[in-house]
N, C-alpha and C positions, 0 to 999 in steps of 0.2 A: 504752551507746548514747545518744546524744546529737545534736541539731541547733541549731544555733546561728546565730541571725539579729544580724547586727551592722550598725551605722550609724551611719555618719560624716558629717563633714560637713567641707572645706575650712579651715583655720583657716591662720592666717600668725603666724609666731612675732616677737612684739615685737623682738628684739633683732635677730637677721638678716634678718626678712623673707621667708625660703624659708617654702613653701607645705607644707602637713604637715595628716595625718587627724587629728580629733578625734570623740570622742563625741559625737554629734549632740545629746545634753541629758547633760550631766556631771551632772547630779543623778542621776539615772538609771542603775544599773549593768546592763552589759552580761550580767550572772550567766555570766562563765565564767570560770573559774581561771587558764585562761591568753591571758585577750584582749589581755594588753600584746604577749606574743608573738604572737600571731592579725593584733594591726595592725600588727605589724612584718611580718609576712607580708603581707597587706592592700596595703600599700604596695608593697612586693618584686613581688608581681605584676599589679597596676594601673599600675608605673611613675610614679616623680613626679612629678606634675602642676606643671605651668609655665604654667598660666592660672586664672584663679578660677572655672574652668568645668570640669567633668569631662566635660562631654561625656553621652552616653549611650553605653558601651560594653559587652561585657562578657569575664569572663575566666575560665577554669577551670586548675587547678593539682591536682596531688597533693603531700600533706605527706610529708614523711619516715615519719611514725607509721602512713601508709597511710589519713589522713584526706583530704579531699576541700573547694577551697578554689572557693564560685562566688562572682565576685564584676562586680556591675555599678553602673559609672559615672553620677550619672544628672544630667540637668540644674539647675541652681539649688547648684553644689558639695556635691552629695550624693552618697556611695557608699556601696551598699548590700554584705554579703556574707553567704554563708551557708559556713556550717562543718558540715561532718557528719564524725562522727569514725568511726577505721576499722570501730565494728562498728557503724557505722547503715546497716539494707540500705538507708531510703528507701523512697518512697512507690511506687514501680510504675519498668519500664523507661522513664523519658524521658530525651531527652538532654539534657544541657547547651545545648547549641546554641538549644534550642526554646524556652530562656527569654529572650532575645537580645528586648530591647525589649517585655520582658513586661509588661503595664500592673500586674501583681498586685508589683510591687517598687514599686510608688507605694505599697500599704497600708502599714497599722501593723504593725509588727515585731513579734511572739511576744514573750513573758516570756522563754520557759523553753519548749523542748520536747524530749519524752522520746520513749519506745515509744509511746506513746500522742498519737502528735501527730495533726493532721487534717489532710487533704491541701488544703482549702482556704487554711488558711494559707499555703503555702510557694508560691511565683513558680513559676510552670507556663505550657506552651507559649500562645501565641496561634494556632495553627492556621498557622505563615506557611513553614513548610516539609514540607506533603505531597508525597504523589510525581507529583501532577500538575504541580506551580508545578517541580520539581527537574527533569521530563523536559524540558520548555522551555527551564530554565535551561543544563541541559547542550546542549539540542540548540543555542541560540546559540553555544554555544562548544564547538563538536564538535570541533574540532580540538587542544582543550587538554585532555580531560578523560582521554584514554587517561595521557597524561603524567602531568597533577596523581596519578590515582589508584597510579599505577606508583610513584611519589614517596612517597606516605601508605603505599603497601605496606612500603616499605624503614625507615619507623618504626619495625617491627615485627620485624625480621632482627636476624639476631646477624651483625657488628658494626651496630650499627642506621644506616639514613641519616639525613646531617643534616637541620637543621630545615627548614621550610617556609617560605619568607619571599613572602607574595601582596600583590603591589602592585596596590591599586585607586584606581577613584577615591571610593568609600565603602565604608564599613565593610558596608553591606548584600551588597554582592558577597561579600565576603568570608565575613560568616556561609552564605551559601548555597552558598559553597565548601566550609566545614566541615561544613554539611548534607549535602553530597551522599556527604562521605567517611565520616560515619558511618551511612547510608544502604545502603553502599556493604560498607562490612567487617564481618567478622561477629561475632556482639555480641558477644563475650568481650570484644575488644578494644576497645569504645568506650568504657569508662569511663576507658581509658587515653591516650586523644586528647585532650590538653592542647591548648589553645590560647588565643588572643589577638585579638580581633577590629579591635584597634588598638592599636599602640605608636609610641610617638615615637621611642624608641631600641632597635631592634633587636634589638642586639649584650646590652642591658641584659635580654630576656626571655626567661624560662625554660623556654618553652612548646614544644611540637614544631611549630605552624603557628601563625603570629604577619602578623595582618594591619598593613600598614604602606600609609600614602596617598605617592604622589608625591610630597609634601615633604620626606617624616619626613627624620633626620639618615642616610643608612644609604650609603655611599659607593660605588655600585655601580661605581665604573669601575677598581676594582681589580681583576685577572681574581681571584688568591685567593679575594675575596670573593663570586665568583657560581659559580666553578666547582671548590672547593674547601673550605669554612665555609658553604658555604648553597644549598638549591634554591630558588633566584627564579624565580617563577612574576609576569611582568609583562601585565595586564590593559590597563594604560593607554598601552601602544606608546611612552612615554615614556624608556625606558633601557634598559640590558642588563640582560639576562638569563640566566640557566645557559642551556648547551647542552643541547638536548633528549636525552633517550636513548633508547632501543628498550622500549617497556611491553611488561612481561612479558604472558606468556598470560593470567593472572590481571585485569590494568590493562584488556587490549584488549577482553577478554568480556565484563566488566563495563560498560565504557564501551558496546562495541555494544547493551545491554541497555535504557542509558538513552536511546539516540540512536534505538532504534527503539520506544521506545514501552513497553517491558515489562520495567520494572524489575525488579534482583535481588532476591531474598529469600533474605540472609546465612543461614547457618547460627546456631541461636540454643548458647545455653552451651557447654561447654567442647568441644570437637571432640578427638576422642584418636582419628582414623585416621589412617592411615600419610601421608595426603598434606597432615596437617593443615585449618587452619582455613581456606584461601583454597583447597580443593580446586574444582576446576573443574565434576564431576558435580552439584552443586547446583545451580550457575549454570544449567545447558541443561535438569534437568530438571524446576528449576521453570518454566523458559519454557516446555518442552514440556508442560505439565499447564496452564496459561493456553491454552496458543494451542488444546488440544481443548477445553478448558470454554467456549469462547464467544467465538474471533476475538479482534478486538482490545480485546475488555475488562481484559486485565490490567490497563491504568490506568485506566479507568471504573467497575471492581467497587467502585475505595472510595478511591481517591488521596486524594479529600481528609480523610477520617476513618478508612473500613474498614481503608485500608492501616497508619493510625499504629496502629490498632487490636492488628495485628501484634507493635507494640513494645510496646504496653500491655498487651496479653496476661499477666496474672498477677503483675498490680501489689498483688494479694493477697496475695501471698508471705510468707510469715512469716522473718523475718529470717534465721531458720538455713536453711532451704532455700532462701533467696540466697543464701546463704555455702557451699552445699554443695561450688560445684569454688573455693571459696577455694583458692590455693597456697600452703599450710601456712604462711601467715601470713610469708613470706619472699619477695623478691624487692629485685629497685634498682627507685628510682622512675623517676629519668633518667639518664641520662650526666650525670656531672657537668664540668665546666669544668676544662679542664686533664687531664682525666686519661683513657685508653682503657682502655675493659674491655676485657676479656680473655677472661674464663668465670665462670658462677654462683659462685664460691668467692672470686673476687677483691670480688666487690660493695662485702664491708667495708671494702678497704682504701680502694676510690672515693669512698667516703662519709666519710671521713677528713677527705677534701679536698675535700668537697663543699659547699653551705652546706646546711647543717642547719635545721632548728629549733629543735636543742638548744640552739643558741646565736644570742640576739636578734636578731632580722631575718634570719634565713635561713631558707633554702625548698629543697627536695631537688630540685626543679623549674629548674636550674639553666641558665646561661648557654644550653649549648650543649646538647640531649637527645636524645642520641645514646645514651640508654641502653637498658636494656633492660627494659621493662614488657612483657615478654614474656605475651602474655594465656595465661593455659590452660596453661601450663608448671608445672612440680612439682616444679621444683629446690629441695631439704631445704637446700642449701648458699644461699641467694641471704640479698641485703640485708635488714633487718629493717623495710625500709620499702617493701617492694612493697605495690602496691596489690592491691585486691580484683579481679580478672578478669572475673569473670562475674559482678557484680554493677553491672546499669546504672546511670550514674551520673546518671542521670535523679535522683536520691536527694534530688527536693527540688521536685517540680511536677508537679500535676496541679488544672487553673481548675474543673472540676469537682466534683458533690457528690460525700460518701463513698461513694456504690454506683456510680461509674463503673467499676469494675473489670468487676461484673457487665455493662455495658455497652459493655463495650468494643468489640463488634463491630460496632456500630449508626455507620452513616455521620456524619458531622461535618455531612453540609451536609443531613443529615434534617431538620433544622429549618429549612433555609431559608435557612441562612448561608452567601454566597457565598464568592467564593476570597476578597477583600478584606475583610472579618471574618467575624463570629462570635458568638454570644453566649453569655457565659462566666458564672459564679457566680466572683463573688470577694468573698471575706466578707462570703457570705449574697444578696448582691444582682447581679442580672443587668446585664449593659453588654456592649454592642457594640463590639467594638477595630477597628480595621481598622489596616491596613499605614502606618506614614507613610513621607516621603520615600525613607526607605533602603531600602524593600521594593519590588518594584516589582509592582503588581497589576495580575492578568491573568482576563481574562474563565474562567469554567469552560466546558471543549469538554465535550460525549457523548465525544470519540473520537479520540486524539490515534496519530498515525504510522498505518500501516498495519495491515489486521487481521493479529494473531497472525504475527509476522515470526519466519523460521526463526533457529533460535537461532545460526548461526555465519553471518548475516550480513554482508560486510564483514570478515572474517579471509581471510586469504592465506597464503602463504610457511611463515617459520616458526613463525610465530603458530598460524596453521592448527593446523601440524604438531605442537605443541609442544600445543594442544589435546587433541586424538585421541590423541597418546602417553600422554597422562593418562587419557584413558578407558581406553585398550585394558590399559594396566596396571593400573587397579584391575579390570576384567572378569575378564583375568591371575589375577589374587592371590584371586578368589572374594571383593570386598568390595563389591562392588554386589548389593542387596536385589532381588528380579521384579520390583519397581515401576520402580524405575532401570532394569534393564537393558531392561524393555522401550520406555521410552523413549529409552534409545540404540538400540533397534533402528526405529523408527519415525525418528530420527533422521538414520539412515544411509540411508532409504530416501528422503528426503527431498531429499538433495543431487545432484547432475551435477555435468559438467567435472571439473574440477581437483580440487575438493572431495570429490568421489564418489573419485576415483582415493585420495587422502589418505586417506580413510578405510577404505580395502581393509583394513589389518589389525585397526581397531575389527573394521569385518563380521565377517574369518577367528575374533576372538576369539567374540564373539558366538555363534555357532556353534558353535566348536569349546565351550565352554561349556554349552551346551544339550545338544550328544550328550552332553556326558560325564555329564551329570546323568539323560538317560535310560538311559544307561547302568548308569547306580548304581542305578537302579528298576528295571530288569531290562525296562525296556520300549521298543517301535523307536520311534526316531526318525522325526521326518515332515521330510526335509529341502525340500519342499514351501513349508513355512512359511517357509523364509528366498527365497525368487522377490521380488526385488526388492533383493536386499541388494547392495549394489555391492561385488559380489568377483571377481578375474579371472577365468579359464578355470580356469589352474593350481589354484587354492582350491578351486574349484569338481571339479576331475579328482580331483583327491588326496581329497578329502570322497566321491565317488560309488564309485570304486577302495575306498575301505574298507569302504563299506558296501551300495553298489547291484549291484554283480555278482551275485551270487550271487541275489537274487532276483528277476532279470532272466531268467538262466538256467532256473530254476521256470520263469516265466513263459513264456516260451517255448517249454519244451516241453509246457506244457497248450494250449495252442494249435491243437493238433492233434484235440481235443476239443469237445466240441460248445459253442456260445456260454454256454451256460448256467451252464456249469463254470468258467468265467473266473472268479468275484467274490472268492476267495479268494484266488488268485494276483496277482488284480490290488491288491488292499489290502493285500498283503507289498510289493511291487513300490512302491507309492506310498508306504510308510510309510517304506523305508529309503535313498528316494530314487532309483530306478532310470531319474530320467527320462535320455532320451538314450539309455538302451539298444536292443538291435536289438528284443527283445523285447517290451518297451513301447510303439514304436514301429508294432511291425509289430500287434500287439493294438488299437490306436487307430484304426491305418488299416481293418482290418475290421469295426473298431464303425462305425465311417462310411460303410462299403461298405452294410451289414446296414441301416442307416438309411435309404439310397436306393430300399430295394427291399422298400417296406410289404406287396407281398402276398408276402413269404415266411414263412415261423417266424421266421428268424434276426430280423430286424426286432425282433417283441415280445422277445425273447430279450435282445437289445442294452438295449433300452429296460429293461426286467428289471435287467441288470447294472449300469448306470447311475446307473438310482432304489438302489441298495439300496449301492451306493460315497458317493454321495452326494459326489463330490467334485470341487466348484468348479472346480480346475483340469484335473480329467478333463474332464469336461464341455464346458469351453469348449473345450479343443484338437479334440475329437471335432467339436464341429460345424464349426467352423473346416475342417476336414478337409475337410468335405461340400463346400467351394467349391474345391476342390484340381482342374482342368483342368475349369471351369467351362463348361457348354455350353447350350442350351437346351434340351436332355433332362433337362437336372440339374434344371434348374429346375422343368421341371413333375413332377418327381419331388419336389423340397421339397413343392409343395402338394399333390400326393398323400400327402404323411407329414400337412403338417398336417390333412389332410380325415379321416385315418386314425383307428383306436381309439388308436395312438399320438402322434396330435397333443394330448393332453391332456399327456403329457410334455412335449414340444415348448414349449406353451404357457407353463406351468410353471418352463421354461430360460428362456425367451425374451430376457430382460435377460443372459445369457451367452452369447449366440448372434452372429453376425455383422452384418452390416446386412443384408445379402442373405437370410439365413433368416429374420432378423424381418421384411423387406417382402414375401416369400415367405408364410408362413404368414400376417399380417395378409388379403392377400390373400384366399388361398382362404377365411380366415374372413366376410370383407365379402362376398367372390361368392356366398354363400350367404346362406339366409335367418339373420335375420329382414332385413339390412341391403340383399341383392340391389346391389351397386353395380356401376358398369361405368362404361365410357368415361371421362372428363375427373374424373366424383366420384369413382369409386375412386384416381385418380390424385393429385387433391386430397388424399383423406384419407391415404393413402400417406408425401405428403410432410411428415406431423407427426410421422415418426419423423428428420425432419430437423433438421438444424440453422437457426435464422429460419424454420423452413416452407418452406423454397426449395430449389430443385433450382440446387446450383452448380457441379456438374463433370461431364465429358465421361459416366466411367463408371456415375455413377447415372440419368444422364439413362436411359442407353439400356437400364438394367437396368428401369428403373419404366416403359419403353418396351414392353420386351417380356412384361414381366408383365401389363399393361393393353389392349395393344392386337397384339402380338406385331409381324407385319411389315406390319400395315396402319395407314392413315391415320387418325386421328380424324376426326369427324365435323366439316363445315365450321363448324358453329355452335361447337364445343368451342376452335378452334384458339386464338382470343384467348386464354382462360382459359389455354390449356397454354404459351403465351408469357407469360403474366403468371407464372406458376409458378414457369419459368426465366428465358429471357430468350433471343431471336434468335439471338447470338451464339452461345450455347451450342450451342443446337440446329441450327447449321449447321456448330458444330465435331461434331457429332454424328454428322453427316451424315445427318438426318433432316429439310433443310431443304424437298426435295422432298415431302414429303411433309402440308406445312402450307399448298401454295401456294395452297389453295382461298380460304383470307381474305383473300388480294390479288386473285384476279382477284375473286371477287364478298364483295366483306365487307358489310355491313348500313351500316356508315356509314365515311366516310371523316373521319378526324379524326389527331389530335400522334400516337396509339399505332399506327395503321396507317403512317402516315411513318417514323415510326420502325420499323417492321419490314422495312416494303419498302425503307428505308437500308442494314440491314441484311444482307436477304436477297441484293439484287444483288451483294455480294462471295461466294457461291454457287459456287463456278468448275463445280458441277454442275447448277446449274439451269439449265433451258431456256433457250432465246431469245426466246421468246415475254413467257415468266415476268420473266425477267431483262429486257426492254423496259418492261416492265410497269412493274416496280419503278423503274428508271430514270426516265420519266415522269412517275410522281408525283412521285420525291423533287425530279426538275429545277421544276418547278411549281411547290413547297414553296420552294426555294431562291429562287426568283426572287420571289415572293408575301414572302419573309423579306427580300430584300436580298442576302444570300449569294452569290447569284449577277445580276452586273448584268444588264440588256435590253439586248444586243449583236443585230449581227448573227447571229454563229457562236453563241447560247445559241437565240435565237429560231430560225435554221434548226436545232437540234437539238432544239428541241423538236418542229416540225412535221414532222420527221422520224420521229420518235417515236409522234406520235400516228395518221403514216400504217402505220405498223410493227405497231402492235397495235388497228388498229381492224378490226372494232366494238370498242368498253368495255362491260363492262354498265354499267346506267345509273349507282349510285350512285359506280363509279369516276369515269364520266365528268363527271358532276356536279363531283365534287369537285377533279377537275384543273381543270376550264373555270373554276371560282371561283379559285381560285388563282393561274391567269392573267387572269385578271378582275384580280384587286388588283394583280399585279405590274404589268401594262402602266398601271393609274391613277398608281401610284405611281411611277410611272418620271419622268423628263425626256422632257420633248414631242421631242424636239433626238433622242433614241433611238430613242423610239419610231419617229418618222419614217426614221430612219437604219436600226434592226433590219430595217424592214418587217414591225414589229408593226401598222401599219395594215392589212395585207390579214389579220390575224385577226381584227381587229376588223370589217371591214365582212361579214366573214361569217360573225362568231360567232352562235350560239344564245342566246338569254335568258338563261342560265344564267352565261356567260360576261359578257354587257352587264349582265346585273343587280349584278353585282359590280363589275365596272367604272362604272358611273352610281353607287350605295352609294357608293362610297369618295369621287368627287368630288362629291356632292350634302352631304356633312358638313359642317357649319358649321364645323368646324375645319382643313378644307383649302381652302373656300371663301376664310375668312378670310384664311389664308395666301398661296393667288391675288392675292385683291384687294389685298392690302398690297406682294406681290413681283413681280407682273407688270409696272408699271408702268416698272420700271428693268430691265426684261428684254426688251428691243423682238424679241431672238430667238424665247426661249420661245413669249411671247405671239403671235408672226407662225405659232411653227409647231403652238399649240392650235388657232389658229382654219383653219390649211390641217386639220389632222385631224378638225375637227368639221365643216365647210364642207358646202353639201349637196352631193351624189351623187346623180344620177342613170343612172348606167352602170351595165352589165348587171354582178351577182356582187353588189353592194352591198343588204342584206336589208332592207326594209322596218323590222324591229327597229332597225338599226343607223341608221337615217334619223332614227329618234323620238331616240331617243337622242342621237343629234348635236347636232339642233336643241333639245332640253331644254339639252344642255349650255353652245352658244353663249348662249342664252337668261338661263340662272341662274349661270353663273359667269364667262363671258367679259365677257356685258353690261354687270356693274356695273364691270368695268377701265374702262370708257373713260371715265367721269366722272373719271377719275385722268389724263387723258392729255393734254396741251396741245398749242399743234401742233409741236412738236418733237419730240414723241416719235411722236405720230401720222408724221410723215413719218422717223421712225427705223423706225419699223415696218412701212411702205408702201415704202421702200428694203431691206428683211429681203426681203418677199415679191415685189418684182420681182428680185433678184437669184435668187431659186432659181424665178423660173419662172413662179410665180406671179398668177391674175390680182387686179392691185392695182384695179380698179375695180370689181369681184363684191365685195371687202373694203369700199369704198368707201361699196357701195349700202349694202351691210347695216350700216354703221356709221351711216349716213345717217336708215335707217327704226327703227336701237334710238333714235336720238335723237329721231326725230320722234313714234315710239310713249310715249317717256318726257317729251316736250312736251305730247300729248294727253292725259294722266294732270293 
């Protein structure tokens, strides 16, 4: 068991000048027997450098011997590597990936480390790939991640698929590509995911995903080359790329997981059931175990620590118990170059022609690795260089002291450490890393995608289908544990449409599963329990035919017996599923009858068999029953049960009652003491078994209607409240609008909410004429006072038509319309007003109507508007001063005289200092063509100027 830290440095060889590793201090021996070959390897999978810059990159390989090569690039012509040989398990599950720009490969390199190394020495993650930064990552690139993963699947098949070749425009992308895919699959297989997070030459690297930038030398426009030697995956829309193909069930489930929020959690060591290690029942139910433990926390419980916590989880491990599903030390590491496997027996012949390590500079990790590092496999026949499976190849980092294991479950960012660093221990001393430019850092949410998203999200077709045939065959085969299968059953219950139909044979399996195992226990089945499973009729007939007849049968002929006698028959009847039967039926419908009719025995008797079944779905169907040819005897039969010795059952049920029995028994409970409620409160307290507290449709209206007040009116004071309750509208689809008209003809005040009901009400086609005038009336007042409706002739004769229609008004209506045409006629055009013969309302309106009318024009802000716009309006202003002018003919009110002359007075007066004699004789030509006398205009312009002379 051995680790081995090595480092180089750039050197250029005198004679040629090519760029070559050297011992970073040649005084200095690297202490390993075979580091001439380690830097021939070294090299081999770093690819030769062609700048005096290595870049910061990094790269993992498996050796022939089943050792383990990480090796990172780093600035200033330094490369660092560490070597673990095949039996060093390593310090804890980390991956490879995690050490990708790890500040801890800046330290000083170890002597010598054995069993006993410390895990602070060895290059360990920076925190820059939890599964919060990964669901973002994927969710920007939702559209590739079904594919990439489908791709990374086929590493792992026999014959295996080719390499991974991801074009980006940094190397950062790319590791966060690699992170997601061992994120993604389940551990066996990630110490097997070799890769490259930059190469210049492609074709030159041995790796199964080999990140490569838009420049590198790699010749995409050969079709061979993208759709035959290699899956290109292009990021930077810059060239071709492989044809996409169809992601299996495995690729698309996965992907859905990351894309809504609730990442997978891989299966850990060696997987030995029949569907193997990419089985799909893990995937749904560990979503389905997150999304009941707390919404959409599955990525908030610990993304940024708790969840890597997962991978660190028994970093304790004592070497041999890593090495427990070792594969008997046999396997191939990759496909080698040139040559196709075949089967586990051929490996040796592949490695023949492989590059070895046996001989200098070569690496098992070869051109093309199409091989087969089959994780979790057991073939006695395979190559003598497979690598270790279930041994994560994390085997070399963790920035942490030595008692992080014990801690591993304790959040990353409990300290404070945002998503862009962290603060780490790296030999001895703490420091803050954070992401540089390749990383790209992103604020931490509470709460990423929606809460707790159903796990077959976003599958379709065959994908769907291709899902569920997975489940339903391991349900099949008896290899789902109660914990699983009750989460496929919660599952199933979960989905509609299309999805619900797809899953009819999951359900039928389900089922048919569960009887047979009561079966086996000699005890009945409750097919009760499965209500809600989406299974057709047919599933459903065939399931009840086996087991519901016959204790239906029972059942109906005790029936015949007194109510009492039912609880046995009915609890064979419910256990072996006999709903649907005549007997079940016809037993339900008389517990419902026996409920309506509290002074008999039957009554308590029902109540009796009820309490002592205790069963949920009895229960609710029976009440349910009670509103079966619903009438107003029914009703006052509910609240004579709940007033009864048996509305403490009632009471009891209530939450599985209908809405009708719950506002039924609420009732009789408030009608009585201690609460005493009636009229509009009872009605009010009523509606908080609603939804918003509001009454929004026809049927409950008129239900809460007659429980409250039956076929009489509320009280005129109540009406407002019981329209703010519902709303006009409703209650005239009700046809209960009659019966509220008392707040229109006398309401307390008139304001927006009586307008708006009397808008309302007159579309009524059953209210009165009287009523319907009424409403009319106002709302035309309302319109004209708004603009809505201009000051016509035909609006002003409709209104005094109107008001001779329904006169007398009580006062507060009449108030309220005369102010309303009060403000319309101010705010009208003089030129209408004159034209309506709105002046003969005016000269014989009441206070109420001129006080509004004088308000509106005595405003400094319409005043203002006068004085500035009259002057170039010689019409207007000719036909203000005809409507204010005095009157003295009979009909003209004493009110309306005051009024007049206040208004010639304070807003006509000051026009005329705006008026030169042009306009003067524009306006004096206005008022002799209609009629007009222009010398009454004269006088009185004569004595405002001589009264504004004597001032």
């Amino acid at each position: 068991m051995a680790i081995r830290r090595l480092s180089y440095r750039l050197g250029q060889e005198p004679d040629t000048g090519t760029l070559s590793l050297v011992p970073s201090d040649p005084d200095v021996s690297q202490l390993c027997e075979n580091e001439g070959r380690l830097r021939s390897a070294v090299t081999r999978v770093m690819g030769a450098p062609d700048s005096d810059d290595a870049g910061s990159e990094l790269s993992y390989s498996l050796l022939p011997d089943g050792g383990r090569l990480l090796c990172a690039a780093l600035p200033g012509q330094r490369v660092e590597a560490l070597h673990l040989s095949a039996d060093t398990p390593g310090p804890g599950p980390v991956w490879p990936i995690d050490t990708w720009r790890s500040a801890s490969w800046e330290g000083e390199r170890a002597e010598s480390l054995g069993s006993g190394f410390v895990e602070s020495e060895l290059p360990v993650p920076e925190a820059h790939f939890d599964r919060e930064l990964l669901v973002e990552f994927a969710r920007e690139r939702a559209d590739r991640v079904a594919p990439f993963l489908a791709d990374v699947r086929r590493l792992f098949e026999d014959p295996a698929g080719r390499q991974i070749v991801l074009v980006e425009d940094d190397s950062g992308t790319v590791a966060r590509w690699i992170a997601l895919a061992c994120a993604s699959l389940p551990e066996a297989y990630v110490s097997a995911l070799t890769f490259t997070t930059r190469a210049a030459d492609p074709r030159r690297a041995p790796q199964r995903i080999i990140g490569i930038g838009p420049d590198a030398e790699f010749d995409r426009s050969d079709d061979a080359v993208v759709e035959y030697l290699y899956r290109v995956h292009d990021g930077t829309g810059g060239g071709p790329e492989s044809p996409p193909t169809e992601p299996d069930a495995w690729a698309r489930l996965t992907a859905e997981r990351w894309l809504t929020g609730n990442p997978p959690r891989p299966p850990r060591g060696a997987v030995t059931g029949p569907e193997g290690p990419f089985a799909l029942i893990p995937l749904v139910a560990g979503a389905l175990r997150r999304s009941r433990g707390g919404g959409g926390a599955g990525i908030t419980e610990g993304v940024d620590g708790a969840d890597r916590a997962d991978r660190t989880e028994g970093a304790d491990r004592a070497g041999g118990a890593d090495h427990a599903d070792r594969a008997g030390g046999a396997g191939c590491a990759d496909r080698v170059d040139g040559a196709d496997r075949t089967d586990g027996a051929g490996c040796a012949d592949h490695l023949d022609q492989a590059n070895r390590l046996d001989e200098p500079g070569r690496l098992a990790d070869t051109e093309h690795l199409r091989g087969a590092d089959r994780a979790g496999r057991t073939d006695s026949a395979g190559c003598a260089d497979r690598i270790d499976q279930t041994n994560h190849l994390d085997q070399a980092h963790h920035l942490d002291e030595p008692d992080r294991a014990a801690d591993s479950d304790r959040p990353r960012g409990a300290d404070g450490a945002g998503h862009g660093g962290r603060t780490d221990r790296v030999g001895g001393a703490h420091r803050a890393d954070h992401l540089d430019d390749g990383a790209r850092t992103a604020p931490r949410h509470a709460h990423l995608g929606p809460s707790a998203p159903a796990p077959l999200v976003g599958l379709s077709g065959d994908t769907l289908r291709a899902v569920l045939d997975a489940f339903t065959h391991s349900v099949a085969r008896g290899e789902a544990d109660d914990r699983t299968l009750g989460e496929l059953d919660q599952l199933c219950r979960g989905l509609d449409g299309d999805q619900a139909l797809a899953a009819r044979p999951l359900a039928l399996a389900l089922v048919r599963h569960r009887l047979d195992a009561c079966r086996g226990r000699g005890t009945l089945p409750d097919l009760a329990a499965f209500e809600g499973l989406p299974l057709g009729q047919e599933a459903w007939r065939e399931l009840r035919e086996e087991y519901g007849d016959r204790a239906d049968d029972a059942l109906r002929a005790r029936l015949r017996d007194p109510v009492s006698t039912w609880t046995e028959p009915l609890r064979l009847a419910l256990a072996v599923g006999a709903d649907g039967g005549p007997g079940l039926d016809e037993a339900m419908k008389r517990l419902a009858d026996a409920l309506l009719h509290p002074e008999r025995r039957d009554c308590a008797q029902a109540v009796q068999v009820l309490a002592a079944l205790d069963h949920t779905p009895l229960t609710r169907r029976v009440l349910r029953l009670l509103l079966v040819d619903f009438t107003e005897r029914k009703l006052d039969r509910l609240r004579a049960l709940a007033d009864s010795p048996q509305g403490d059952w009632l009471r009891r049920n209530i939450d599985d009652a209908p809405l009708t029995v719950r506002l039924a028994a609420a009732a009789a409970q408030w009608y009585g003491p201690p609460d005493r409620l009636r009229g509009v409160e009872l009605f009010e307290r009523l509606t908080g078994f609603l939804s918003n507290r509001r009454v929004e449709d026809v049927r409950t209206l008129n239900l809460l209607w007659r429980i409250v007040w039956r076929n009489d009116p509320p009280d005129r004071a109540e009406q407002p409240r019981v329209a703010r309750l519902c709303t006009p509208r409703l209650i005239i689809e009700a046809d209960l609008g009659r019966r509220v008209t008392g707040w229109l003809k006398e309401p307390d005040r008139c304001d927006r909410e009586l307008v708006d009901f009397a808008r309302e009400m007159r579309k009524d086609p059953k209210l009165g004429a009287q009523d319907r005038d009424t409403a009319e009336l106002l709302v035309t007042a309302q319109d004209l006072a708004d603009g809505r409706l201009a000051v016509s002739r035909a609006s002003v004769a409709r209104l005094r038509e109107l008001g001779r229609k329904v006169s007398p008004l009580g006062m507060v209506l009449r108030k309220g319309v005369d102010e309303r045409v009060g403000r319309a006629l101010a705010g009208a055009n003089p030129l209408d007003v004159c034209e309506s013969h709105g002046l003969q309302i005016l000269v014989a309106a009441g206070p109420d109507l001129l006080g509004a009318y004088r308000a509106h024009l005595l405003e400094e802000r319409t005043r203002d508007r006068l004085e500035r716009e009259l002057p170039g309006c010689p019409a207007e202003l000719a036909a203000y001063y005809h409507v204010w002018r005095p009157r003295k003919r009979h009909g003209v009110t004493a009110d309306w005289r005051d009024v007049a002359a206040e208004l010639l007075d304070q807003v006509l007066a000051p026009v005329l200092a705006h008026l030169d004699d042009h306009r003067l004789g524009q306006v004096a030509t206005v008022l002799r063509r209609e009629g007009q006398d222009v010398q009454e205009w004269t006088a009185w312009r004569h004595r405002i100027a001589q009264e504004q002379s004597d001032r």
